[in-house]
N, C-alpha and C positions, 0 to 999 in steps of 0.2 A: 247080610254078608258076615259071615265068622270073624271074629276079633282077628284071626293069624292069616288071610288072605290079604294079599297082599294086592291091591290095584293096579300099579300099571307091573305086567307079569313078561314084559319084555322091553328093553334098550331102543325099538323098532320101533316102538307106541308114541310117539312123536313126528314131530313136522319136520319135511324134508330141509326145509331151510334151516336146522338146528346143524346137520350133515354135512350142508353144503357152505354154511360157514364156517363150522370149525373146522373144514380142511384149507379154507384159505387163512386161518389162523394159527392152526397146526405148518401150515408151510413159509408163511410171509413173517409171523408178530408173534413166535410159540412162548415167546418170555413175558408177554402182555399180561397183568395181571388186572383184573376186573373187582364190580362190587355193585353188589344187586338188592334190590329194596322193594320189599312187597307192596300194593296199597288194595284197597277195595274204597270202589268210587262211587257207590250205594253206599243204602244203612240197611242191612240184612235183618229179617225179624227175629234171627238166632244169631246173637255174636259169637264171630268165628273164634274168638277168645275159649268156646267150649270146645272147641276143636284140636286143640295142643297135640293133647296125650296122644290122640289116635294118631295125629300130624305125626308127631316124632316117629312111632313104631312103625308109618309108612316109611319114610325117611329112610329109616335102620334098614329096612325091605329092599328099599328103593339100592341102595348102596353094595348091596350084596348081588347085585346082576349082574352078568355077562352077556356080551353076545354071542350065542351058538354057532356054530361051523355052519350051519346053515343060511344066518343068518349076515355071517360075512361072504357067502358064496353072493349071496345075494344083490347085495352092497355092492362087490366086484363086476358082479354084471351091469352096472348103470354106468354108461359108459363115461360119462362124466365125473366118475368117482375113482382114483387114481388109488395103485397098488399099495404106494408106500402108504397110503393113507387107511388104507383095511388094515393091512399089517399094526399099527398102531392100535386100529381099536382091536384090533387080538387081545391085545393089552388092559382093553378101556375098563376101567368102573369107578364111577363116582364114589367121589371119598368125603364119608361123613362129613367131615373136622370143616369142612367148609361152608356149614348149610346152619345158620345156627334158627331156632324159633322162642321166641319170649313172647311177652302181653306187655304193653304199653295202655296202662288203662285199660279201655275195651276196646282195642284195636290189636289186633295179629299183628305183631311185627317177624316176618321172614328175613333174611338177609344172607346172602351169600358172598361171601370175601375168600379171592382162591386166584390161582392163574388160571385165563379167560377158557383154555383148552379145557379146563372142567368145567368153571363157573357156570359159563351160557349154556351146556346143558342142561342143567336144572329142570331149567324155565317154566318148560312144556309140562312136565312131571309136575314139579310141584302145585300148577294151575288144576292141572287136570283130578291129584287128588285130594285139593283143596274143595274143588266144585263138587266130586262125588263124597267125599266126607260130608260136607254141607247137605247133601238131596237125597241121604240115606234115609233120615228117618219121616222124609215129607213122600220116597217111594211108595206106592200103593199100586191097587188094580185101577182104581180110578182115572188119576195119575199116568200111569200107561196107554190106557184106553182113549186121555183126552189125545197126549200126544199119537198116538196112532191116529184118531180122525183129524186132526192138524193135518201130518206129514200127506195123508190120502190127500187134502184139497189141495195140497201145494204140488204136490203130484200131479194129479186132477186139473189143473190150472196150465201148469207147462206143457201136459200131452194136447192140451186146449189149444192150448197157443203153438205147437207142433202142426196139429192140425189144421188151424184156421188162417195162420199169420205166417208160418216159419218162409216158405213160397214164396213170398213176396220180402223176403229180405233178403239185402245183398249178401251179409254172410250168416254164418248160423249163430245160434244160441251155443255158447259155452257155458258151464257151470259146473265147480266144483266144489267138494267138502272144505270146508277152513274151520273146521267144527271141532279140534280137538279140547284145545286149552279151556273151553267153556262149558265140556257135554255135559250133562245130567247123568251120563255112568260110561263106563268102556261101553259095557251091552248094547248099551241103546245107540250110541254110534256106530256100534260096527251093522246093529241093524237097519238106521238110517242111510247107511252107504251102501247096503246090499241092496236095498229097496231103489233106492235113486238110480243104481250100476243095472238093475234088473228092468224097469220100468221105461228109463230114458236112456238106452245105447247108444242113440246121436247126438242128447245134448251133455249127459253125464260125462266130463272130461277127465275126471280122477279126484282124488282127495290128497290134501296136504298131509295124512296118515301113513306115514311110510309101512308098519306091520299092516293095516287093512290093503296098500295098497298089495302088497306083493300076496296076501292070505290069497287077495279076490283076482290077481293078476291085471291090475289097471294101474295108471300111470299115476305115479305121485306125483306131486307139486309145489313146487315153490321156487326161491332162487335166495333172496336176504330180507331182513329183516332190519329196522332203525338201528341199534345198536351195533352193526357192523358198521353204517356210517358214521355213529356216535364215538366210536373206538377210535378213529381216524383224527379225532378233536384232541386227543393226547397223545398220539403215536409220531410226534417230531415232526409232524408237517405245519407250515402257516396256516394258522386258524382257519385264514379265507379261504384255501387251500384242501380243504379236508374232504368236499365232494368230490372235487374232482382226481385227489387222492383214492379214494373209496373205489371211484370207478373205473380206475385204470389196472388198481389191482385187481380188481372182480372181471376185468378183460383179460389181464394176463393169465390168470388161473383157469378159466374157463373157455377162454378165443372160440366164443361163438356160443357155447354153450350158457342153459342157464341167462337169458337176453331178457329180461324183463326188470326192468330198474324201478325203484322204491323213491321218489319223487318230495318228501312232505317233511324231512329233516330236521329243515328249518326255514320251509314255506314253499309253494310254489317260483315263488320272484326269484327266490334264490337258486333255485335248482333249476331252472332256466336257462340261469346265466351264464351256469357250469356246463349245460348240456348242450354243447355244442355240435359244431357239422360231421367231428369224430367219433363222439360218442353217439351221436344218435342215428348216425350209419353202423356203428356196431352194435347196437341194443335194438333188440326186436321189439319192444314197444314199453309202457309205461303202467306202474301201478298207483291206485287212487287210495288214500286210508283215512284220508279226513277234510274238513271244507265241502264247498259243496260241489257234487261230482258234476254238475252240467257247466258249471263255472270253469272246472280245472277240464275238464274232455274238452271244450272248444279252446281252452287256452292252448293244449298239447297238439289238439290239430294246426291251431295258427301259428306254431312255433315249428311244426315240421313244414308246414308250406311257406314260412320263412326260408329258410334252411333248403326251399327247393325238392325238398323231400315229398313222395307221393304219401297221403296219411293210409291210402288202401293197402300199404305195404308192410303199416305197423299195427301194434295192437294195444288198447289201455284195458286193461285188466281193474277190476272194482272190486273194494273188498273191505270199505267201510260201515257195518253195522247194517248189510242189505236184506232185504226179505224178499221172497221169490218176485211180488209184485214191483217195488223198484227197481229190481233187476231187469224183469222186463221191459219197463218204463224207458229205463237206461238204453236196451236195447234197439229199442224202436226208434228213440231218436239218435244214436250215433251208428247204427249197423250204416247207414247211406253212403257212410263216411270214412267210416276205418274199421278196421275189425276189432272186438269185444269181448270179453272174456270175465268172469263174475265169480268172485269168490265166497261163497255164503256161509258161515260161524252158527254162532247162537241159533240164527233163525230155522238152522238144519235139526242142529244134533242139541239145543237146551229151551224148546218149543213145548213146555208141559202145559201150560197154564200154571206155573209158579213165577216169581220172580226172578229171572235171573240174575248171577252173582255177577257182578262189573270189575273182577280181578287184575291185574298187571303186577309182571315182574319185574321189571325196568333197569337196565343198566343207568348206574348214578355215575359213576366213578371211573376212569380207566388209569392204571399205572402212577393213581395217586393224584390225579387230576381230576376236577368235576367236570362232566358232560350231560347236553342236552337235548332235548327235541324240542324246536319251537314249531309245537304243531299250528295247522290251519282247521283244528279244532278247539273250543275253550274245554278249561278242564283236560287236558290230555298232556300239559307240558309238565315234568317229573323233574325237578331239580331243588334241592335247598339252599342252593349258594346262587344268592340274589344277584351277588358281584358278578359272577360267570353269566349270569342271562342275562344281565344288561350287557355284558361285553358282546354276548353272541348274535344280540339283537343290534348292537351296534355297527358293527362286522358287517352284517349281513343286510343292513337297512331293512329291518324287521319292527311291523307297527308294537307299541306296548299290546300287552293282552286282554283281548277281550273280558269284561265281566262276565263268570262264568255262570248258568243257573241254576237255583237253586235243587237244593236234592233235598228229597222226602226225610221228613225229620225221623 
């Protein structure tokens, strides 16, 4: 790739949930201001520390975009995505002054401090050419050729299970792209979604790629992401208060649209407790991001049939770190039960036979306040202020954290 090509070469080349939260930011909290902090949670065998220089000049790239006429007509036609809210991004382009990049040691430190209506867009971008800066110079034909006979068996595997299994399940296989922030290049993603869109028309449901979705004419996807619930922990509501804050506002904005709710905050127990017989008559089903998915699927089903609710009517969505085969796995045992939906990353679009980079952008901070996620995964909670997570743990009657395990020296 030329020094002056610049990676992500459209505003579009992101997940839809970047969209669809900053318009309930842009309209509910537009004076929120935010503050985001890189990490990588591997030990990469090239520290990203060599990556600076190129970082910046994407950056400078990255900041000088717009979105084309075309690509707001587009925007405008999803019908969940509201006038006044294109008319802004008429306007939109990320602004430098907000994105800063140093070296702490031999660590990348990123950090973006700005109001939330720029910040959180970042996210996606700088992931995306973080990962392809890193797997430029490990690209080869080999390399290519391994990932293309990968992507055939995982291919090979579902049109298997199409044909052998699909029959005998109550509902069908869903599966989409969640592959951006971690591809191995724009290329190869956009080739992985054309091949997955071409191959499997009945189970391929779309990708989280707003530009691939609309190039290929297939449905993007997504609804929210932690950090819109995480934002709600400083925006003036009672602490204990703050999911069920999160999701009264993601119903006002949307009434109906966008029904798939983000579950893992700060734990299953806790998000249970908020999701009650209102909200879980208004949300079309649940999504899984961490812990373990057969624990949390039977939980979400005995919580709707608590609640009296049929679970055939709802849907849990997965999309913690899955590969085609535990998606199937997943399949076979809750298709009986409720309907399933699979959102697969890594394992789509950065399957070379390299190691993949283990990236996050993470919102730390909102309006000057620290915020957190207490996942139901170890290793995955992103805070420095020890004070704040024991409060939120306390709040919330959340166990201390597990011992996380060790990573490759």
């Amino acid at each position: 790739m030329p020094k002056n090509t610049p990676i992500i070469q459209s505003l579009l080349d992101t997940d839809l949930y970047k969209f669809t939260m900053l318009q309930v930011v842009l309209h509910q909290f537009p004076a929120a201001h935010g503050e985001y902090e890189f990490r990588c949670r591997n030990h990469p065998d090239t520290p990203l520390t060599q990556l600076r220089q190129q970082l910046e000049a994407q950056l400078d790239m990255l900041c000088e975009l717009r979105f084309s006429q075309d690509e707001l007509d587009y925007l405008r036609g999803l019908r969940f995505i509201k006038s006044d809210y294109v008319d802004y991004l008429e306007l939109f382009h990320l602004q430098r002054r907000f994105i800063s990049v140093s070296e702490e040691g031999e660590q990348l430190a990123i950090r973006i401090k700005g109001p939330m209506v720029q910040a959180m867009f970042f996210e996606i971008f700088v992931l995306a050419i973080v990962n392809e800066l890193y797997f430029l110079p490990l690209d080869s034909k080999a390399v290519r050729e391994e990932g293309h006979r990968r992507l055939e068996a995982k291919l090979a595997e579902l049109e298997r299970f199409q044909r052998e299994e699909a029959a005998g399940q109550r509902f069908p296989l869903l599966i989409a792209d969640f592959g951006t922030r971690r591809r191995f290049s724009r290329d190869w993603q956009a080739h992985v979604v054309e091949r997955l869109n071409h191959a499997l028309p009945q189970v391929f449901r779309g990708t989280s790629n707003v530009y691939l979705a609309r190039k290929l004419g297939i449905t993007p996807i997504g609804t929210m992401a932690h950090e819109f619930f995480q934002a709600f922990q400083a925006l003036g509501v009672r602490l204990r208060d703050f999911q069920t804050a999160a999701l009264e506002s993601w119903v006002q904005e949307y009434r109906g649209d966008l029904g798939i709710a983000l579950t893992d905050v700060v734990g299953m127990d806790a998000f249970l407790a908020d999701f009650d017989l209102y909200f879980a008559k208004l949300f079309d089903g649940l999504r899984h991001d961490s812990g373990d998915p057969y624990i949390w699927g039977e939980r979400a089903i005995a919580h709707y049939r608590k609640l009296r609710i049929d679970p055939a009517t709802k849907m849990l969505t997965f999309s913690d770190g899955l590969s085609v085969d535990s998606a199937l796995a997943l399949q076979r045992h809750f298709s009986p039960h409720i309907q399933v939906s699979f959102g697969i990353g890594t394992h789509f679009t950065n399957d070379m036979g390299l190691e993949p980079l283990q990236i996050v952008l993470k919102l730390v901070s909102c309006n000057g306040q620290p915020v957190a996620k207490l996942s139901d995964s170890p290793g995955k909670t992103m805070c420095s202020d020890e004070t704040f997570l024991a409060y939120l743990r306390q709040v919330f009657k959340a166990p201390a954290p597990r011992q996380e395990p060790p990573t490759k020296p």
